[in-house]
C-alpha positions, 0 to 999 in steps of 0.5 A: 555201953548203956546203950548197947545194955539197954537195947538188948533189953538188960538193966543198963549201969556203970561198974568201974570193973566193966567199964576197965575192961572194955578200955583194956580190952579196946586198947589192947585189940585197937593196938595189935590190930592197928599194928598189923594194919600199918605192916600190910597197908603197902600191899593193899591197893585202894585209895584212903580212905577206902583202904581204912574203910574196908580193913574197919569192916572186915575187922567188924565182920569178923568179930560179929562172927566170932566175938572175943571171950569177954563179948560172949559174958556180956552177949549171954542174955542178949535175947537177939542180935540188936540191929542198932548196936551193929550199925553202932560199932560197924560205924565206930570199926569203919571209923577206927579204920578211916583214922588208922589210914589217915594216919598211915598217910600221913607217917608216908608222907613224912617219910 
């Protein structure tokens, strides 16, 4: 997060307070949304990992649309939308999808 801070020209530093709130805030969206990722995944058909891939990117897409209200306290001074802290988390989201449908694949095999 330091280096989303320093990109968008902001004194970059540690708070115990902020650094909570991404990890619940992360667990709870990461949660809810992987969720609604293993119901829907029968229905999608792409192969893995493209299925993963495409759901972390939607996902991306629409939270760079519309961000969740504790984004916007920390997007208030951001001067512009910075071009590497959106490559950033489009790779961690498509990541994050990859590993949702590595793990899909796996709990059907065990089936």
């Amino acid at each position: 997060m330091r280096f989303v801070a320093r990109e968008s020209g902001l004194d970059g530093a540690f708070s115990l307070g902020g650094s909570l709130e991404v990890v619940t805030l992360g667990l709870g969206v990461g949660a809810a949304l992987a969720w609604l990722f293993f119901i829907a995944r029968h229905r999608v058909p792409l192969r893995a990992p493209w299925a993963g891939a495409l759901y972390g990117l939607a996902i991306f897409l629409v939270f760079a649309t519309a961000p969740p209200p504790a984004a916007h306290s920390a997007l208030a001074n951001t001067p512009d939308t910075p071009a590497a802290t959106a490559l950033l988390f489009t790779i961690l989201f498509v990541g994050w999808g990859c590993i949702l449908e590595f793990v899909y694949q796996r709990l059907a095999r065990a089936r």
